[in-house]
Each structure stands twice: as C-alpha cells, then as structure tokens.
PDB file of N, CA, C and O in Angstrom:
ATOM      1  N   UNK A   1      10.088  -6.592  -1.079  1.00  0.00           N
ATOM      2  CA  UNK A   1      11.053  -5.796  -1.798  1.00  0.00           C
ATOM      3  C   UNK A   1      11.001  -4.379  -1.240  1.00  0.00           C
ATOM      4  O   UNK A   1       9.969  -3.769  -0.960  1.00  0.00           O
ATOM      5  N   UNK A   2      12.101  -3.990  -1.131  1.00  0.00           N
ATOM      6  CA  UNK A   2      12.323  -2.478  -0.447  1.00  0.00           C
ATOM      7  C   UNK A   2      12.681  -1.476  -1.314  1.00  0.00           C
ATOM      8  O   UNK A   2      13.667  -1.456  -2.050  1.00  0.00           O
ATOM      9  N   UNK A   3      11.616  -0.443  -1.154  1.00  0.00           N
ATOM     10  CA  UNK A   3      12.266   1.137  -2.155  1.00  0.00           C
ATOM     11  C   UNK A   3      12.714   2.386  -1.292  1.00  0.00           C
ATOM     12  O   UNK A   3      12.555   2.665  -0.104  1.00  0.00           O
ATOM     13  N   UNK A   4      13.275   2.965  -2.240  1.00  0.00           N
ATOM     14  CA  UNK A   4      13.712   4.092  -1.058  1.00  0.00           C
ATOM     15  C   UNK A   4      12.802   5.794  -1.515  1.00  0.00           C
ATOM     16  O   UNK A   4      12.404   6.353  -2.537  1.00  0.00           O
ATOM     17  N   UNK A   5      12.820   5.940  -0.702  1.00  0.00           N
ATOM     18  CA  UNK A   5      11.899   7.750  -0.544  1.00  0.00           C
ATOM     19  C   UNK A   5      12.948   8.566  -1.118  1.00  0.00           C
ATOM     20  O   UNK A   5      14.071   8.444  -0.628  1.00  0.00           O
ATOM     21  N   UNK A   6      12.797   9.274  -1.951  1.00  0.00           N
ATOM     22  CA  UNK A   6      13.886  10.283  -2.148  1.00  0.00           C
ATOM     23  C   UNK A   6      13.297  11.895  -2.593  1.00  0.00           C
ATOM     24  O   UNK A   6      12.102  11.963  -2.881  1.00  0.00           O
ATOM     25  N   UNK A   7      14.096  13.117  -2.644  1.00  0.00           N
ATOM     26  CA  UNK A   7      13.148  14.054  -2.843  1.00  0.00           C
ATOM     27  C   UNK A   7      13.680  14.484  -4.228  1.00  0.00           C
ATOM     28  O   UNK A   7      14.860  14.493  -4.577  1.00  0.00           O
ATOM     29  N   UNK A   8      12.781  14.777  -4.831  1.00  0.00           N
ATOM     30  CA  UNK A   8      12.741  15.238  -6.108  1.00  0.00           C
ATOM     31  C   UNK A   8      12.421  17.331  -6.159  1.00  0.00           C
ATOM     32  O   UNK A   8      11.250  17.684  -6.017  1.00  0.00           O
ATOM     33  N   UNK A   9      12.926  17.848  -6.250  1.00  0.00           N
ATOM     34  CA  UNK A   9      12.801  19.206  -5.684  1.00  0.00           C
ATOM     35  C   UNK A   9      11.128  19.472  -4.561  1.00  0.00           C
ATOM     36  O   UNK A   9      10.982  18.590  -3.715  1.00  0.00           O
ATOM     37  N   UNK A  10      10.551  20.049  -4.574  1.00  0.00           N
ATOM     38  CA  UNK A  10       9.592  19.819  -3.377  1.00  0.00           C
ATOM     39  C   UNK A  10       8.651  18.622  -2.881  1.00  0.00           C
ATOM     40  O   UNK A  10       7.855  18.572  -1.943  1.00  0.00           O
ATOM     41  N   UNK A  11       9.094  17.497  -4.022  1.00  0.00           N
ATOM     42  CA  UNK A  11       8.488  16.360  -3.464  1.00  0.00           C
ATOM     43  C   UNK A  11       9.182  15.377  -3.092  1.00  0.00           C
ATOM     44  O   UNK A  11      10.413  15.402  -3.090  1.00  0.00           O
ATOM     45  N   UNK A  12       8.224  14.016  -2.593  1.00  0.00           N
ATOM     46  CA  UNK A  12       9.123  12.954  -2.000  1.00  0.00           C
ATOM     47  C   UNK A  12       8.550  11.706  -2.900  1.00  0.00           C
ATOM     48  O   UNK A  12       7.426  11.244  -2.703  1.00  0.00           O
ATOM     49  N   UNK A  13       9.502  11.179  -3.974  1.00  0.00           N
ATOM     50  CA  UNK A  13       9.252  10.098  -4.895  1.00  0.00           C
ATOM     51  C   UNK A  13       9.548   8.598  -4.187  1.00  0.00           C
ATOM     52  O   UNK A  13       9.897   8.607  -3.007  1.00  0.00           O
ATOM     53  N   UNK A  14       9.480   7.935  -4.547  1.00  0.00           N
ATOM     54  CA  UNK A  14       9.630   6.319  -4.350  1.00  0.00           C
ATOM     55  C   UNK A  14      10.153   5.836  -5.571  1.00  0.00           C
ATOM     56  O   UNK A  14       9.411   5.789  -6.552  1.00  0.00           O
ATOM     57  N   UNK A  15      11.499   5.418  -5.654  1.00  0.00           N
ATOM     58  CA  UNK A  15      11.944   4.843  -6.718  1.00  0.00           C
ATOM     59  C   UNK A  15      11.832   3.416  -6.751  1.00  0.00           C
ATOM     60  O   UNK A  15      12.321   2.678  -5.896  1.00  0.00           O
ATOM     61  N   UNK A  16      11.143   3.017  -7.811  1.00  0.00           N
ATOM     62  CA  UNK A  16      10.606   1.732  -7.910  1.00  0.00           C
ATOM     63  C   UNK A  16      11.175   0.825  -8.357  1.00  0.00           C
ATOM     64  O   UNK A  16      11.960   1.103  -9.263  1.00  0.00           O
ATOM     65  N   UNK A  17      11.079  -0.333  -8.034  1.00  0.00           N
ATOM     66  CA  UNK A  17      12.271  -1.308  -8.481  1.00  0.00           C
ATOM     67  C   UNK A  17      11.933  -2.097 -10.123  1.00  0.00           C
ATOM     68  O   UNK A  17      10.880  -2.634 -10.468  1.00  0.00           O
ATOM     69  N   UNK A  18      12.953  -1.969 -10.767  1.00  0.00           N
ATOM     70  CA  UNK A  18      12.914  -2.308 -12.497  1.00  0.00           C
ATOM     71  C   UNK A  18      11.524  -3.810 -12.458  1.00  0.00           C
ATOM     72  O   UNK A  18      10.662  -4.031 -13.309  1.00  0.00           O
ATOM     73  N   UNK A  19      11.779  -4.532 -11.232  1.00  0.00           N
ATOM     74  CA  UNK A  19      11.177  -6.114 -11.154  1.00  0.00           C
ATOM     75  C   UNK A  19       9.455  -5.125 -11.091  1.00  0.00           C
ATOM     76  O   UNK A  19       8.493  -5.303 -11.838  1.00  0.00           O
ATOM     77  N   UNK A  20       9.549  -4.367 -10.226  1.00  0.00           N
ATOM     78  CA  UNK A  20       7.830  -4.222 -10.248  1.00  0.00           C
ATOM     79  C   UNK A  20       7.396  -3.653 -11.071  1.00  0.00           C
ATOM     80  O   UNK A  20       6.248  -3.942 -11.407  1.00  0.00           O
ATOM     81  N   UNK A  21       8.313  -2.285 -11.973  1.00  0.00           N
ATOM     82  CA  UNK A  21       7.670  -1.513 -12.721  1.00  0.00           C
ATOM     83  C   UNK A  21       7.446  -2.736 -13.801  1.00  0.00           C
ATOM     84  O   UNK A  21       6.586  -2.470 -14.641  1.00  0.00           O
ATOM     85  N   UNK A  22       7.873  -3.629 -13.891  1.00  0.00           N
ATOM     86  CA  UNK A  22       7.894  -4.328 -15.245  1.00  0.00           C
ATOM     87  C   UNK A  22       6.943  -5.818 -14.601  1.00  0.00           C
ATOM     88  O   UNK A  22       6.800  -6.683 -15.465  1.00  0.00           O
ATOM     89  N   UNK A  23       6.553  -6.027 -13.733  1.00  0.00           N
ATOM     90  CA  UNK A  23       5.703  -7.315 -13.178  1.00  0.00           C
ATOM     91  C   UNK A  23       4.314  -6.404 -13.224  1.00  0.00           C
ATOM     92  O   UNK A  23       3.325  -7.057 -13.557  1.00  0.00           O
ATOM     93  N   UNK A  24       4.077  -4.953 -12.934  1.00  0.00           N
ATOM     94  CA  UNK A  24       2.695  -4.508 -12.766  1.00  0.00           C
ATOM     95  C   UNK A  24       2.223  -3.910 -14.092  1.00  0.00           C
ATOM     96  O   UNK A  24       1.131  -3.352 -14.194  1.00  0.00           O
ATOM     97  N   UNK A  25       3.338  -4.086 -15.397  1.00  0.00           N
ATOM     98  CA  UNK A  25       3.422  -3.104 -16.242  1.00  0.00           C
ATOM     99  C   UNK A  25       3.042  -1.690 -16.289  1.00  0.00           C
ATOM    100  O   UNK A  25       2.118  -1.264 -16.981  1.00  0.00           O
ATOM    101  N   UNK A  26       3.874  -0.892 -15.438  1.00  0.00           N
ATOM    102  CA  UNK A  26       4.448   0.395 -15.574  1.00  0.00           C
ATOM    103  C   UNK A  26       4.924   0.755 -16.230  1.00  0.00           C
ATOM    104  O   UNK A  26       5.622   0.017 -16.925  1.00  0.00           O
ATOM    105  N   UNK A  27       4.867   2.387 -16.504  1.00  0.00           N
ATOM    106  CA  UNK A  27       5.571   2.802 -18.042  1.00  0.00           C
ATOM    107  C   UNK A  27       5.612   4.555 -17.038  1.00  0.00           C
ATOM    108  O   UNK A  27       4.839   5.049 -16.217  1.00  0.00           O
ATOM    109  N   UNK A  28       6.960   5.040 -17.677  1.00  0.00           N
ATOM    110  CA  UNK A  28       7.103   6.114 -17.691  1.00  0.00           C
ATOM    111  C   UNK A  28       6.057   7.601 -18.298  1.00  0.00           C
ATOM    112  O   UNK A  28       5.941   7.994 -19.459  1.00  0.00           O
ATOM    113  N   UNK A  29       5.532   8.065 -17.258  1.00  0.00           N
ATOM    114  CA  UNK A  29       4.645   9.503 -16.915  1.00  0.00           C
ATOM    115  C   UNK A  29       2.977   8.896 -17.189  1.00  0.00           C
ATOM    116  O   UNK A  29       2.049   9.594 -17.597  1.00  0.00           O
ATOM    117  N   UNK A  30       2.907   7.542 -16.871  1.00  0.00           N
ATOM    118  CA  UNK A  30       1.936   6.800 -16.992  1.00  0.00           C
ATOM    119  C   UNK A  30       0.926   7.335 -15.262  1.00  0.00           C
ATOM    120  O   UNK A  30       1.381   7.538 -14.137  1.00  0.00           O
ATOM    121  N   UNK A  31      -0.303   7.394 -15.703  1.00  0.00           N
ATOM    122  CA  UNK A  31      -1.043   8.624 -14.662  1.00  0.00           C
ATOM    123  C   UNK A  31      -1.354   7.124 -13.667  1.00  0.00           C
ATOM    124  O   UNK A  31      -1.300   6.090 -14.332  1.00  0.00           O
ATOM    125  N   UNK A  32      -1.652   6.956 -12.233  1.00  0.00           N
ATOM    126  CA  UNK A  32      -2.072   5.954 -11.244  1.00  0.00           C
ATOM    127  C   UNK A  32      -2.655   6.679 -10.126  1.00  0.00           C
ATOM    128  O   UNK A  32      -2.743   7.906 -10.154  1.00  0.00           O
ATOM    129  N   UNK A  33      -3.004   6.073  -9.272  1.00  0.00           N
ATOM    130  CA  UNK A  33      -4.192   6.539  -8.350  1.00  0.00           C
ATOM    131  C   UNK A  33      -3.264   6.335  -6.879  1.00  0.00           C
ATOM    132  O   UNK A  33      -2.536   5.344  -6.929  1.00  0.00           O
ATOM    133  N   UNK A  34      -3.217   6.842  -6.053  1.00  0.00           N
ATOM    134  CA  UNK A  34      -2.882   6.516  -4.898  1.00  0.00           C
ATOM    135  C   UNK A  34      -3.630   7.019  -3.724  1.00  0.00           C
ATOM    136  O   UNK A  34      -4.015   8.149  -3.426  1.00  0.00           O
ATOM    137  N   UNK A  35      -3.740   5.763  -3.086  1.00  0.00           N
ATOM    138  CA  UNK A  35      -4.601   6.075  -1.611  1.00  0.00           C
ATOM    139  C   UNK A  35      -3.674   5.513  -0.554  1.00  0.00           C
ATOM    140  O   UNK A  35      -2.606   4.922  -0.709  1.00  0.00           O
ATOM    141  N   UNK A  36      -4.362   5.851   0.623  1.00  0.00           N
ATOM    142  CA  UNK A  36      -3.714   5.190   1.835  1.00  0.00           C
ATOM    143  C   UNK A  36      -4.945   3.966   2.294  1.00  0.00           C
ATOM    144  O   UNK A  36      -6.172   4.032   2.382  1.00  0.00           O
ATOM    145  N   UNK A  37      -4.101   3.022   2.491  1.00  0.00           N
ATOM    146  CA  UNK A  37      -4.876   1.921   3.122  1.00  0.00           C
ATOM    147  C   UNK A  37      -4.227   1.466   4.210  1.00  0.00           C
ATOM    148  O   UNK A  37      -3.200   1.973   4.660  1.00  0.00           O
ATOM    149  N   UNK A  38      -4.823   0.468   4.679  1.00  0.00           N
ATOM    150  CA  UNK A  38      -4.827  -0.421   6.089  1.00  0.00           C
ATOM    151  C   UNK A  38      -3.288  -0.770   5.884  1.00  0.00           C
ATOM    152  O   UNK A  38      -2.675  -0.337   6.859  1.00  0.00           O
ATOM    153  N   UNK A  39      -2.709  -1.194   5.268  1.00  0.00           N
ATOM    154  CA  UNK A  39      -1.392  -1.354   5.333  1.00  0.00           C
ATOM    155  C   UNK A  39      -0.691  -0.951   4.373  1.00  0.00           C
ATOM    156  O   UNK A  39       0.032  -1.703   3.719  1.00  0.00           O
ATOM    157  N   UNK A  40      -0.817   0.316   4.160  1.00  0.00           N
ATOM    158  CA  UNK A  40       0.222   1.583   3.559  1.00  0.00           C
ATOM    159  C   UNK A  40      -0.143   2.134   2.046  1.00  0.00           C
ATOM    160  O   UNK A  40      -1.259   2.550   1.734  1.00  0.00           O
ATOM    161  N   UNK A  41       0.542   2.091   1.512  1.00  0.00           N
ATOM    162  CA  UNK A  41       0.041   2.802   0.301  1.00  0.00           C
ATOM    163  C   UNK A  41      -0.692   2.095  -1.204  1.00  0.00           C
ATOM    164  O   UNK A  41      -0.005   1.469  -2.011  1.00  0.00           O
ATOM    165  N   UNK A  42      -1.633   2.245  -1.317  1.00  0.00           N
ATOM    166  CA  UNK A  42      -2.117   1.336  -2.676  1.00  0.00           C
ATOM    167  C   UNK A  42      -2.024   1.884  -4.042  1.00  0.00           C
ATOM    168  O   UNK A  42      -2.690   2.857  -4.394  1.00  0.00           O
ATOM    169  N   UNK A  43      -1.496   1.485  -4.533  1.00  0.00           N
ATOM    170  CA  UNK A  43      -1.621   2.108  -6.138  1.00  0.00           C
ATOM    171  C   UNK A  43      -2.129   1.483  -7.146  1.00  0.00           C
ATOM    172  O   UNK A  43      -1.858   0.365  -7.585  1.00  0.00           O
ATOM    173  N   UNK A  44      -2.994   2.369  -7.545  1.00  0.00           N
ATOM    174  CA  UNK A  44      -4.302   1.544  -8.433  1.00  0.00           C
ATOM    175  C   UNK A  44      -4.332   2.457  -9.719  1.00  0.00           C
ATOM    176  O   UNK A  44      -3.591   3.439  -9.670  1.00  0.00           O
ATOM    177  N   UNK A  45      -5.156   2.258 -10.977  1.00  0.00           N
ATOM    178  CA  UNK A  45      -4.998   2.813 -12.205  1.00  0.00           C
ATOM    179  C   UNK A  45      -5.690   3.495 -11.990  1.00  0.00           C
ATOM    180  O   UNK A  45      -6.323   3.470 -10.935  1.00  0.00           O
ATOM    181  N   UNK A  46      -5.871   4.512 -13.041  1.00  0.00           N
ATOM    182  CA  UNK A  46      -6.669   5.656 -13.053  1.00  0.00           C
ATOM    183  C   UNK A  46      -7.895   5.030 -12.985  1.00  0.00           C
ATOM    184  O   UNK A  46      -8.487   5.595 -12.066  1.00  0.00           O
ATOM    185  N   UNK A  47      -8.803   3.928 -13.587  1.00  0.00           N
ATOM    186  CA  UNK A  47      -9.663   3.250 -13.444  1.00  0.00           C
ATOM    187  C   UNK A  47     -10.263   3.029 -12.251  1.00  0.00           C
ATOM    188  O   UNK A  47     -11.416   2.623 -12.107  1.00  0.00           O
ATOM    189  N   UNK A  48      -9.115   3.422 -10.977  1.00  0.00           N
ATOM    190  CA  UNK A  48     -10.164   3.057  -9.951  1.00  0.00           C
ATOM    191  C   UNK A  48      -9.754   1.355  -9.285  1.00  0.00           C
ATOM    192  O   UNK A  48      -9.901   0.882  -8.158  1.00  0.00           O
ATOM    193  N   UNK A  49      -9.237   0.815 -10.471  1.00  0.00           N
ATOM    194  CA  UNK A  49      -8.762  -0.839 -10.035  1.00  0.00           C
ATOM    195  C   UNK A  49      -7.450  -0.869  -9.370  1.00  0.00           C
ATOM    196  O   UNK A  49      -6.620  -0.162  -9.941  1.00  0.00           O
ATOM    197  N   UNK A  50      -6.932  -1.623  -8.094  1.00  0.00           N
ATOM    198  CA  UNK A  50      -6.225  -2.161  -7.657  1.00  0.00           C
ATOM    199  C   UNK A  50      -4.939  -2.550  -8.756  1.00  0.00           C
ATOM    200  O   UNK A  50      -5.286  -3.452  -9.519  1.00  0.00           O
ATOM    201  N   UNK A  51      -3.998  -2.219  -8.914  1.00  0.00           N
ATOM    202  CA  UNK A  51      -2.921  -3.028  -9.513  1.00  0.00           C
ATOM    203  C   UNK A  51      -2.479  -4.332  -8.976  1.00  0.00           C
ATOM    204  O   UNK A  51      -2.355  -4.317  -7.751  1.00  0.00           O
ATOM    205  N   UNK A  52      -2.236  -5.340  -9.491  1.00  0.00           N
ATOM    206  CA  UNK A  52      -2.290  -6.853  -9.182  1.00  0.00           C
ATOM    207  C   UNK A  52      -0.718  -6.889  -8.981  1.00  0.00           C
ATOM    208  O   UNK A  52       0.175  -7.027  -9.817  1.00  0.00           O
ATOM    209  N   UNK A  53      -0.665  -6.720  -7.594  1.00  0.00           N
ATOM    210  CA  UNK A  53       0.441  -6.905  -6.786  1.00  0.00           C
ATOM    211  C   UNK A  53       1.345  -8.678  -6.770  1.00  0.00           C
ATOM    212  O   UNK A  53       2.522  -9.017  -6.648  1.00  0.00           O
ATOM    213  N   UNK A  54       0.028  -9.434  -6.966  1.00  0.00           N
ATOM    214  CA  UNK A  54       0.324 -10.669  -6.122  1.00  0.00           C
ATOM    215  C   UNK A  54       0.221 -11.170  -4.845  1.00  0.00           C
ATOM    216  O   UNK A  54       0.329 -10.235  -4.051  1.00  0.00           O
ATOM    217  N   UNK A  55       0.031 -12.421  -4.186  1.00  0.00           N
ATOM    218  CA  UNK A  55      -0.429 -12.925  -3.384  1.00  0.00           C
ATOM    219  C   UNK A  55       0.707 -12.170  -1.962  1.00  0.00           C
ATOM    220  O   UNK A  55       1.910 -12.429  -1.951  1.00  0.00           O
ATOM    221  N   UNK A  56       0.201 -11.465  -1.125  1.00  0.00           N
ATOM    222  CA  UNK A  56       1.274 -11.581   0.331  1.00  0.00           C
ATOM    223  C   UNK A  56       1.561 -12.665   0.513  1.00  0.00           C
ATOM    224  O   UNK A  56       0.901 -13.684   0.305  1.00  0.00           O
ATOM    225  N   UNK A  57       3.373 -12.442   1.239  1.00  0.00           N
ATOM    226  CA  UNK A  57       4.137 -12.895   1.794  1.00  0.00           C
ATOM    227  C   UNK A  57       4.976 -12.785   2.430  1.00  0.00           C
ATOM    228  O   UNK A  57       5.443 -11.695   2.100  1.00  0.00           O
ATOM    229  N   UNK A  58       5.932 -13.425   3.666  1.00  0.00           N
ATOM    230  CA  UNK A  58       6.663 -13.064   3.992  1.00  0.00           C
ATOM    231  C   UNK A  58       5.916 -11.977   5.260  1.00  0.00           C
ATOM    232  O   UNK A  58       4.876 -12.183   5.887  1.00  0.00           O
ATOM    233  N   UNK A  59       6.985 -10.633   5.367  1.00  0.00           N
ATOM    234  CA  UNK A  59       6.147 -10.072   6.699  1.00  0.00           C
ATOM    235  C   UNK A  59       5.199  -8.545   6.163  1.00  0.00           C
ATOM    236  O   UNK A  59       5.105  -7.412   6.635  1.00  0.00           O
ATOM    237  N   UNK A  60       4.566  -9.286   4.864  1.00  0.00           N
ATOM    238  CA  UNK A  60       3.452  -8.478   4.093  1.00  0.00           C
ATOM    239  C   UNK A  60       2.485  -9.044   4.452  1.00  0.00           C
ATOM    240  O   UNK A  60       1.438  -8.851   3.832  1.00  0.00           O
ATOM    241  N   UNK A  61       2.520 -10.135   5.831  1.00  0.00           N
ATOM    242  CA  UNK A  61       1.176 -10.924   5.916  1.00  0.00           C
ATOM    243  C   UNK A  61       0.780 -10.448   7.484  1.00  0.00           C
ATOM    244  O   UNK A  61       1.516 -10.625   8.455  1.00  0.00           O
ATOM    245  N   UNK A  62      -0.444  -9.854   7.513  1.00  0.00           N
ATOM    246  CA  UNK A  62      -0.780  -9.428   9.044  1.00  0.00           C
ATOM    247  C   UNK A  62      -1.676  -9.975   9.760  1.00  0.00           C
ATOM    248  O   UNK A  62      -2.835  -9.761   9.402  1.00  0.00           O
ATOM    249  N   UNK A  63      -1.556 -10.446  10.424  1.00  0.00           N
ATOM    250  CA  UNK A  63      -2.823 -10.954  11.507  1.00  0.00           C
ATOM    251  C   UNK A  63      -3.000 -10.674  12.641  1.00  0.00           C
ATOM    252  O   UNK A  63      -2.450 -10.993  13.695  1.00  0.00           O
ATOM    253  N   UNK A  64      -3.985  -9.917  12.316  1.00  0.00           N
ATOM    254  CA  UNK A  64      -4.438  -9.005  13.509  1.00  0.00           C
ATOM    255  C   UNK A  64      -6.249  -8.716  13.343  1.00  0.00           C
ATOM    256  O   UNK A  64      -6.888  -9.115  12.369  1.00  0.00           O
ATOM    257  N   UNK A  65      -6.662  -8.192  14.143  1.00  0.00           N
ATOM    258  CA  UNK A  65      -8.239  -8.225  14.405  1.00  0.00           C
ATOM    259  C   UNK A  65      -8.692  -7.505  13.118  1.00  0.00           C
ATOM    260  O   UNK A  65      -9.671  -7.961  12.527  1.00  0.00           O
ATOM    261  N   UNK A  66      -8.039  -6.381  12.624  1.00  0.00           N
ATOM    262  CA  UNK A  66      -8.425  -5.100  11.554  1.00  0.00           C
ATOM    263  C   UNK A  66      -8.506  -6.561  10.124  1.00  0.00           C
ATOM    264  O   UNK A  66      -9.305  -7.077   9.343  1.00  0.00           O
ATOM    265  N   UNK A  67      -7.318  -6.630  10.484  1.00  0.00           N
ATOM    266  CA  UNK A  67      -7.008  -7.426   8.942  1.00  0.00           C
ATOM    267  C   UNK A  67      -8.505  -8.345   8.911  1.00  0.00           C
ATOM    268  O   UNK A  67      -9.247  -8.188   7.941  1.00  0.00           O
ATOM    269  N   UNK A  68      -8.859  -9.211   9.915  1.00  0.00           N
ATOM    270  CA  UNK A  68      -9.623 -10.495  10.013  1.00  0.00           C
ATOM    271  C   UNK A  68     -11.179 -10.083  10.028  1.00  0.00           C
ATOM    272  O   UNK A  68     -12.175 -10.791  10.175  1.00  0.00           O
ATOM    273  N   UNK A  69     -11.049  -8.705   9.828  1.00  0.00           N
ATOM    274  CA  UNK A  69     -12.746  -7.646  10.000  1.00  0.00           C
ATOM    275  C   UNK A  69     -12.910  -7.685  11.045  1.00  0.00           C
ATOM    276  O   UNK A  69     -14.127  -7.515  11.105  1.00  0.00           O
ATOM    277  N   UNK A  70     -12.491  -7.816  12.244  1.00  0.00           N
ATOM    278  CA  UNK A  70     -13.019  -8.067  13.573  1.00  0.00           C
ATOM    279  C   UNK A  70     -13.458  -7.010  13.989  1.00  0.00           C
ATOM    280  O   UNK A  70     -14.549  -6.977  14.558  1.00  0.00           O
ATOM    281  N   UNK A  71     -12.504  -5.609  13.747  1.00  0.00           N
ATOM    282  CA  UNK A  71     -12.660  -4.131  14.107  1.00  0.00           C
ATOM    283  C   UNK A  71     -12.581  -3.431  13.012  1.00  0.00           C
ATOM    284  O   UNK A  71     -11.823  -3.890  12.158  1.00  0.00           O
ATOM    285  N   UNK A  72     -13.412  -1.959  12.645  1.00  0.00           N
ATOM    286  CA  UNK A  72     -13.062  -1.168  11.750  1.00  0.00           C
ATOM    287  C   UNK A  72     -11.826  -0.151  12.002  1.00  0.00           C
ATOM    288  O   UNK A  72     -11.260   0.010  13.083  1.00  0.00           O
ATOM    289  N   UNK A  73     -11.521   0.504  10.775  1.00  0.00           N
ATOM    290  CA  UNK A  73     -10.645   1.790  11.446  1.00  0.00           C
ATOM    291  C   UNK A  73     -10.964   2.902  12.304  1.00  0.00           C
ATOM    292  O   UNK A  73     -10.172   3.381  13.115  1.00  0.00           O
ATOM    293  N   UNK A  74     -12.431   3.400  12.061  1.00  0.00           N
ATOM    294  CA  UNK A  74     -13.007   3.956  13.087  1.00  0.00           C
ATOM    295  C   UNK A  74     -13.129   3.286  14.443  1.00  0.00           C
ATOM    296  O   UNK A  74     -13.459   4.052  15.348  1.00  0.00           O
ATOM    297  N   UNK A  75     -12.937   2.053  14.764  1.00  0.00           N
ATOM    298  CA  UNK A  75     -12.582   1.566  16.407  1.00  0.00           C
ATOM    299  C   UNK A  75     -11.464   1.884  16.558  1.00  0.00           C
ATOM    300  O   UNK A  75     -11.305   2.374  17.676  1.00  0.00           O
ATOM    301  N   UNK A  76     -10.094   1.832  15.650  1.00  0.00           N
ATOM    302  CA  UNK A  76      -8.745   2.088  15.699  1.00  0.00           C
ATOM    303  C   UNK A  76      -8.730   3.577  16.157  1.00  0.00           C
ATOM    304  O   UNK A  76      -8.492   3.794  17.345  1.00  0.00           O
ATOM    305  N   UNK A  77      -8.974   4.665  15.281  1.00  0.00           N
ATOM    306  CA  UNK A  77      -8.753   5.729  15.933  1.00  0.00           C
ATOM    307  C   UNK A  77      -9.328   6.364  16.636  1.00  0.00           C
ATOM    308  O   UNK A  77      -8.862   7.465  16.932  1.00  0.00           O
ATOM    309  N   UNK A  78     -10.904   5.815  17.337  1.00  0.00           N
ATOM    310  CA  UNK A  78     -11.620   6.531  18.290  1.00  0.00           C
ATOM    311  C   UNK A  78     -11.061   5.695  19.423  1.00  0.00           C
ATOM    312  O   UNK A  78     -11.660   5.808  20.492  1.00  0.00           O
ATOM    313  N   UNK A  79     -10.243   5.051  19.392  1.00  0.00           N
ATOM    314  CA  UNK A  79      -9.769   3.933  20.664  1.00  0.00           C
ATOM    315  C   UNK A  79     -10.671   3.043  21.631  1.00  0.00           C
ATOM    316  O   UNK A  79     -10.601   2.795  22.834  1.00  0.00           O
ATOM    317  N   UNK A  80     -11.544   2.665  20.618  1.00  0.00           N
ATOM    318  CA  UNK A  80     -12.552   1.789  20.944  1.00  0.00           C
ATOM    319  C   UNK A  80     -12.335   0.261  20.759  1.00  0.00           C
ATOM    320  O   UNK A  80     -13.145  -0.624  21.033  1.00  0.00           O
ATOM    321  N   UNK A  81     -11.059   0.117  20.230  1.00  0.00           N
ATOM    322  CA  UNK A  81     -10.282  -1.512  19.921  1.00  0.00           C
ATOM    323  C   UNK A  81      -9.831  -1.923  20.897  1.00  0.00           C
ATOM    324  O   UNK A  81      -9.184  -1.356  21.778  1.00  0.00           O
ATOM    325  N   UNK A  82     -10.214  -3.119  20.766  1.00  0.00           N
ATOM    326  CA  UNK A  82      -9.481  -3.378  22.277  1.00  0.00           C
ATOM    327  C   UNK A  82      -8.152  -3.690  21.907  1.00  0.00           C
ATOM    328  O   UNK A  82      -7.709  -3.849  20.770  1.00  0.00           O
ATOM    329  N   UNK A  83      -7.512  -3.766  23.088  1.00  0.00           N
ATOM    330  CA  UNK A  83      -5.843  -3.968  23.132  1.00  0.00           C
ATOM    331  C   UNK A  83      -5.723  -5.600  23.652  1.00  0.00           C
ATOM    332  O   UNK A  83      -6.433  -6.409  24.249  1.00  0.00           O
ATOM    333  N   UNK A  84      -4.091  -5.542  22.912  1.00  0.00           N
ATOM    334  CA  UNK A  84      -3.419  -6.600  22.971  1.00  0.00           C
ATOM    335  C   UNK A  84      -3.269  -7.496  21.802  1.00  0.00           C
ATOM    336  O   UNK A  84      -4.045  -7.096  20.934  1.00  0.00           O
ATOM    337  N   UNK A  85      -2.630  -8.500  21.415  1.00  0.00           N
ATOM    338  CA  UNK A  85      -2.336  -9.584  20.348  1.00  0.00           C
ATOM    339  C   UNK A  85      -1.760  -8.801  19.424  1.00  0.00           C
ATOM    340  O   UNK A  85      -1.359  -9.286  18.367  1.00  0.00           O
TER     341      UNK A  85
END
C-alpha cells in the first residue's frame, strides 16, 4: 500500500491510509516511536514494541545477504560487502 509525503508547514507528514490506521489501531495525536531500519521506516509504540504490521508480501519481500544476516550494516557502509546478487 502506497502513502504520500506531504508538507505540513515546516514538516514532511505521511498520510496514512484509513485501512492501516484502523488494522494497527491508530488514533489521532496518539504519541509512536520512529526509527530507521534496514528497509525504511519502523513505527513502533511508545513502548519500544514494533507495531504488528503483518506478514511481508509482494515486493516488501527482500532477499538479499543483509536481510539473510549474511552481512551487517556496518559491512554496507564501510564497503566491506561484497557486490553483486
């Protein structure tokens, strides 16, 4: 499912789609955690816990060495990964 970036006077929001705010139970000025991860942005409760997204699918599924533990992110950006696949 696709959202769009939009700016809200000096910031840049993500308007969320009615299906997720209401599948992750979201609620309006409700506080969440956001980090950056291995494949983009995670939003988790103030708790610290993961919000239960559901199983990947579709081209939310990656296979590649990072994903499979093969390499850390520190091999990724010291360019110590090897290339290719």
């Amino acid at each position: 499912m696709k959202a769009r970036i939009e700016r809200l006077g000096d910031r840049l929001v993500v308007d969320l789609p009615p299906e997720i705010v209401r599948d992750l139970g979201l609620g309006e000025g409700q506080l969440v955690d956001l980090s950056a991860g291995p494949g983009g942005i995670v939003i988790g409760d103030v708790d610290g816990e993961s919000l239960a997204w559901g199983p990947d699918r579709g081209s939310e599924i990656i296979d590649d060495a990072y994903s499979r533990g093969e390499i850390t992110y520190d091999d990724l950006v010291s360019g110590q990964a090897p290339r290719g696949r």
